[in-house]
N, C-alpha and C positions, 0 to 999 in steps of 0.2 A: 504494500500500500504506500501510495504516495503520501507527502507532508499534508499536501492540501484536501486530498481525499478523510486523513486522520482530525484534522483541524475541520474538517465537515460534518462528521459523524459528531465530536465534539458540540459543535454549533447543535448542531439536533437536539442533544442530551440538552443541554441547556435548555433550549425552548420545549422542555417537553411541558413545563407547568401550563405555557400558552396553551398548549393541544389540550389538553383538559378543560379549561378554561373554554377554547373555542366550543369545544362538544356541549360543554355544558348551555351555553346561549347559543347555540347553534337551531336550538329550536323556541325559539323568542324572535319576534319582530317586532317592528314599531310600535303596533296598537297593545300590546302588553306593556310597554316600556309607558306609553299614553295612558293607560287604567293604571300602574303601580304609580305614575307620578301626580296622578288628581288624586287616589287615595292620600296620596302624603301633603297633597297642598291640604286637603279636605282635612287631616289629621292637626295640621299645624295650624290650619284657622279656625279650631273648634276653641282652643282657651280666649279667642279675642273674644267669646259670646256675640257675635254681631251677625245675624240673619241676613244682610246686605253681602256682608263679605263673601257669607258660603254661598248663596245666591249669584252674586257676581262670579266666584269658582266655577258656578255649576254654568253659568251661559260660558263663559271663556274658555271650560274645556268641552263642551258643546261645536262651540264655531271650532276648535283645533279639530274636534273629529269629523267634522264637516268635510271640513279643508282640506284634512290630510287625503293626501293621492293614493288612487286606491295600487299604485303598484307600490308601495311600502307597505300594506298591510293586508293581510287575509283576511278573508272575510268583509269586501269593503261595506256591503251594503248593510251590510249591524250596526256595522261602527256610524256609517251614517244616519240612520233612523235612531240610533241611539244618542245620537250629538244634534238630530232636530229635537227630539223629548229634552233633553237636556235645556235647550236654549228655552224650549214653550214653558218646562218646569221649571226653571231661574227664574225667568222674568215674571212670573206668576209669585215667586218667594217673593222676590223682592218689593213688588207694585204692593205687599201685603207684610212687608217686614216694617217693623218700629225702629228698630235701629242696627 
C-alpha cells in the first residue's frame, strides 16, 4: 500500500462519527426540522403568558409551511393544509386574545 492510499483509509476512520451521524438524519427532512423548531419557539413563548405571542407563532409558522417548497419536504400537501389551519387558527387566537 501506498503512503497516500494509508493516509486515506486513515481519513475514513476519522470520519467515521460523521457516517453515523449522516444515517442517523438521513431520514429527516425539512418539515421535521419545521415541526421540532415551532414546538421549541411554542415551548419558549409559553412563560411570556401572552396569547398574542403564541398566536402570532402559530400564523408565522403557518405562512413558513405554506411557503416552504414542496421539493424540500415530503408530504407537501399536509404541511400545506396544515400551515393554512394554522394561519385561520392564529388569527382567530389573536382577534380574541387580551394580551
Amino acid at each position: 500500500m501506498t503512503a497516500a492510499t494509508l493516509a486515506g483509509v486513515g481519513l475514513v476512520n476519522q470520519l467515521a462519527p460523521l457516517a453515523v451521524i449522516d444515517q442517523f438524519l438521513f431520514d429527516y427532512h425539512a418539515g421535521h426540522v419545521l415541526v421540532l423548531l415551532f414546538v421549541l419557539v411554542m415551548l419558549a413563548a409559553i412563560p411570556l403568558r401572552s396569547r398574542k405571542v403564541l398566536s402570532l407563532n402559530i400564523v408565522a409558522f403557518g405562512l413558513i409551511f405554506i411557503l416552504t417548497p414542496f421539493w424540500v419536504v415530503e408530504g407537501y400537501d399536509l404541511y400545506m393544509f396544515v400551515g393554512i389551519g394554522m394561519v385561520v387558527i392564529g388569527t382567530m387566537l389573536y382577534a380574541f386574545a387580551d394580551s
